[in-house]
N, C-alpha and C positions, 0 to 999 in steps of 0.2 A: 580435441581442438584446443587450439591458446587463447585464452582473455584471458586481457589487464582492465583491473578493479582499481579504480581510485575512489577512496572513500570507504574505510572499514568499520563503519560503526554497526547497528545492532541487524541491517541488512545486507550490509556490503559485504561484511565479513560472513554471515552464512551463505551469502550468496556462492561466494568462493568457495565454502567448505562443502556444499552442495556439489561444483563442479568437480571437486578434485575427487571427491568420492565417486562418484558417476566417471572418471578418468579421463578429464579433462584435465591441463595446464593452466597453471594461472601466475600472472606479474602484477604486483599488488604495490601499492602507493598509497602513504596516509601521512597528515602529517605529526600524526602521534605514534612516533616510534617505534612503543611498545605494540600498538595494534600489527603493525607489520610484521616483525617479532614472530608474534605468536601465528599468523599462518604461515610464516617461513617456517616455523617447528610442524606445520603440519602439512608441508611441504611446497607453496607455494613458494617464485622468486622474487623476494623482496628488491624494492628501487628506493635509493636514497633521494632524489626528487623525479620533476615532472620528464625534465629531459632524460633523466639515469631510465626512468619508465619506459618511454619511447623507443629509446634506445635497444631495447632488452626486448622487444615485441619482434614476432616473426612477420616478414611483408608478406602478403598486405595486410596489415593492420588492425586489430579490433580493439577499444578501450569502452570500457564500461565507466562514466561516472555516477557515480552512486553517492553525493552530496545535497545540503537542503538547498531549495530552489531559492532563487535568485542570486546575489550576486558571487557567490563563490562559485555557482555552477556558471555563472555567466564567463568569470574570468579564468574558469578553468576549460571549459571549451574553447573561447578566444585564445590561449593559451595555445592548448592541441591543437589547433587548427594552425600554427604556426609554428611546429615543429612535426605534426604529418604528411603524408605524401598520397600522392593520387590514386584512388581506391582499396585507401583505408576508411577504417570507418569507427565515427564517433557518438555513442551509445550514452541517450540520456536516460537513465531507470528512476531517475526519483517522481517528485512532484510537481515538476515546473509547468507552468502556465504554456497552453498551448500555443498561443499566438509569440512564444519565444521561438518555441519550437522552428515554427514556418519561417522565421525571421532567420536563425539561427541554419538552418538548412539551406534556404537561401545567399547567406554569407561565405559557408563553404562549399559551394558549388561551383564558382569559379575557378577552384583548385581541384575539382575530382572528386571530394573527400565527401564521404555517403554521411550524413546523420540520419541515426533511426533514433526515436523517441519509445519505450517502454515503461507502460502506467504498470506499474507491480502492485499488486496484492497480495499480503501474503502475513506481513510485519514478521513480528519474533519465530513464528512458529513456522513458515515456510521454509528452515534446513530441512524440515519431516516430512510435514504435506505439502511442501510444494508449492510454487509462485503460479498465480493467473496471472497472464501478464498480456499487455492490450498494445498493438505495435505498429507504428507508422512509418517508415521510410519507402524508398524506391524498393520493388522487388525483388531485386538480383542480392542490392544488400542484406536484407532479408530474409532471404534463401539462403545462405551465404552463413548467416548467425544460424539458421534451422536446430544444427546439433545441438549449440549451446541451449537453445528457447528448450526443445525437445528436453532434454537433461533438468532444466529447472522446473517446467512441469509438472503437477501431480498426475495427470495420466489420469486413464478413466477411471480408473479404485473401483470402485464397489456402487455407482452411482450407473442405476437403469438408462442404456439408452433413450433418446425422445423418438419417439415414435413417428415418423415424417420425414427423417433426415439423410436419410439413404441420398447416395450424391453428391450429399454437401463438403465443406472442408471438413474432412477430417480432425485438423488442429484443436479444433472449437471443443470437441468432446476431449481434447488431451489437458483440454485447459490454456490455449494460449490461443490466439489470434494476427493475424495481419488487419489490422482495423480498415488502413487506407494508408493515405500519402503522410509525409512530414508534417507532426502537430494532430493526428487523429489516435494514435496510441494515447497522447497524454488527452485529450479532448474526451474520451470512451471514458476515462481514468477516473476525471476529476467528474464527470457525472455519476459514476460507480460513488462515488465518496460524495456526493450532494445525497444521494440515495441510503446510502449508509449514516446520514446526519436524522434523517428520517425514520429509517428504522430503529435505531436505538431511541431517537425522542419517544415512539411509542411504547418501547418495552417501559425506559424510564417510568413514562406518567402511567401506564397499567400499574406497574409494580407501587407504585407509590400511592394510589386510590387503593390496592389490597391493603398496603402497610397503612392505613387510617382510616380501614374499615371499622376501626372502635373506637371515632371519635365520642367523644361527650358531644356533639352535637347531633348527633343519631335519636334516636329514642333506641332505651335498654333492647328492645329486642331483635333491635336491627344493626345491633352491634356486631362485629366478629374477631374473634382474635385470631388471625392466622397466621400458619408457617408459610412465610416468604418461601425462603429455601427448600419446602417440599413441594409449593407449586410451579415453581422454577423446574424443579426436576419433573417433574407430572408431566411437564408441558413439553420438555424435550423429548417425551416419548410417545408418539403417536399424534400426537397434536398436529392441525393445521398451520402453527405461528412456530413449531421448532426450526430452527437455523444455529450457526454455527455463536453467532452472535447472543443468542439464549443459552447457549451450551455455558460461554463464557460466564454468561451470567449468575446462572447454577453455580457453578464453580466458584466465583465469588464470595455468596452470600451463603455457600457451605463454612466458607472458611470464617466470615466475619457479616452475617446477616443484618448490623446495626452498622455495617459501611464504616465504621469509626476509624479504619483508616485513610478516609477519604475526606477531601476537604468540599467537595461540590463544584470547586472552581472546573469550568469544563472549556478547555481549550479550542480553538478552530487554526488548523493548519492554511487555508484558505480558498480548498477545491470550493467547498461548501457556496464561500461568495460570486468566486471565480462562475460556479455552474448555475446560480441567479442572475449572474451576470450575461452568460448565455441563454437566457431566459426570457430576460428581458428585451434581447437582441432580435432574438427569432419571436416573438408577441406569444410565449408559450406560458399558460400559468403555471405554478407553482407555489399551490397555496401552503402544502405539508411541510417542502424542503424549506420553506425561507421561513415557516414556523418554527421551526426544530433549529435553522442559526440562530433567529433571535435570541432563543428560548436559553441558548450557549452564551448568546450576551447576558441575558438578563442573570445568570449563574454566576457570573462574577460578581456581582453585589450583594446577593440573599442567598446562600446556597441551602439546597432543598434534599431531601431524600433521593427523589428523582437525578438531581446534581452527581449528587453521591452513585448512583449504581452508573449511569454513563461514562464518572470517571474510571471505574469500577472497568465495563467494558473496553474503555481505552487503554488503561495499563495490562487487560488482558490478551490483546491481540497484536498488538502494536509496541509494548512495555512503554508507553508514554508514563509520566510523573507527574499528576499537577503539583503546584505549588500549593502549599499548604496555606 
């Protein structure tokens, strides 16, 4: 099947490299040349802009943008939606705020043209293992992208069926979803990443109460010096708290245990607020998630051990940078 990719940076471009391996087509759009470039060498067909893109897609239509959320995604859909035609379909995979989503679907419906919204999980490392990916549009459209989702997928790997689920969609164990209508792909997404704000705050403050278990304010025999990095690894193995997210973290503190290339500063993309926000909306507490944002604000001023292994986690699944 053909998808066009706009937007090739550190997902967009595996995104692509994913498909074309799995033997898919793909027309790719970026406005930095050289990203282009380089999946034309690996056989993608490059577009010199948005119209040259359109142009070069098989009707009916699929484009994948894959840019940060707001106004670039904003203007690049408004964009598409005035140079596609009726029952094509216009794919938002990044970050964007759901209530764009519904809005955004809404605007292209007087013309035909399907938007599905896809919350991807996956960051650097899904060319390998694979995208979970959380999916809203109308169902025909949807059905419709199937090969491509299927294709990006990690598939059931090595991970035990649940026991109960005989019946259900299938998709779910392949690692993808139909969530619901326009705006619930990215809706699933951004509380998947309020959840994910959470679980790292815990490994954070665990790992950082081990690393000062020798405080001088202890009394001598309640002191302890220990290996971070072997309990890191301990824990990935058999443990009840192992996750993909502790793997990273092992791996981190193998390579640099005193975090020294980390500055603490711990960024928030803004699902984090966005899903206190829905929080708020629906009268649902959320006493962990909206700890664990602060906790990211308060890291920009004093940055802490705990700072340091989050950023740590961040550059490991995602390749985010903080700023030093």
């Amino acid at each position: 099947m053909q998808l066009g990719m706009i937007g090739l940076g550190r997902m967009g471009g595996n995104i692509v490299r994913r498909l074309l391996r799995g033997g898919h087509t793909a027309v790719v759009f970026d406005q930095n040349p050289d990203a282009v470039a380089a999946l034309v060498a690996e056989g993608a067909v490059g577009a010199e802009s948005l119209e040259d893109f359109v142009a070069k897609l098989d009707v009916p239509r699929s484009a994948w943008v894959m840019l940060p959320a707001g106004a670039i995604t904003e203007g690049t859909v408004t964009k598409l939606g005035g140079l596609m035609a009726a029952d094509d379909i216009v794919i938002d995979g990044g970050n964007s705020f759901y209530k764009d989503d519904i809005r955004r679907a809404a605007e292209l419906k007087p013309k035909c043209i399907h938007y599905v919204d896809v919350g991807t999980s996956g960051g650097v490392w899904g060319i390998d293992r694979g995208y979970c990916m959380m999916i809203g549009g109308d169902k025909a459209a949807v059905e419709r992208l199937d090969p491509i989702f299927r294709t990006l997928a990690p598939g059931e790997g090595a991970i035990p069926k649940t026991p109960g689920r005989e019946g259900r969609d299938p998709r779910a164990e392949q690692g993808y979803i139909h969530a619901g209508p326009s705006g619930a792909g990215h809706f699933v997404k951004m509380v998947h990443n309020g959840i994910e704000y959470g679980l790292m705050q815990a490994y954070a403050e665990g790992f950082d109460i081990l690393k000062h278990a020798n405080s001088e304010d202890l009394p001598e025999a309640q002191r302890f010096e220990l290996n971070i990095g072997d309990i890191a690894e301990v824990w990935r193995r058999g443990s009840v708290v192992s996750s993909w997210l502790l793997d990273l973290t092992a791996s981190a503190l193998a390579g640099d245990e005193k975090l020294e290339a980390f500055s603490g500063f711990v960024a928030d993309s803004g699902e984090g607020r966005w899903t206190l926000n829905a929080a708020i909306e629906e009268s649902v507490p959320a006493n962990v998630l909206s700890a664990a944002l602060y906790a990211r604000f308060r890291s920009r001023e004093d940055a802490s051990y705990a700072d340091k292994l989050l950023s740590a986690m961040r550059k490991g699944f995602g390749g985010h940078q903080e700023p030093k």
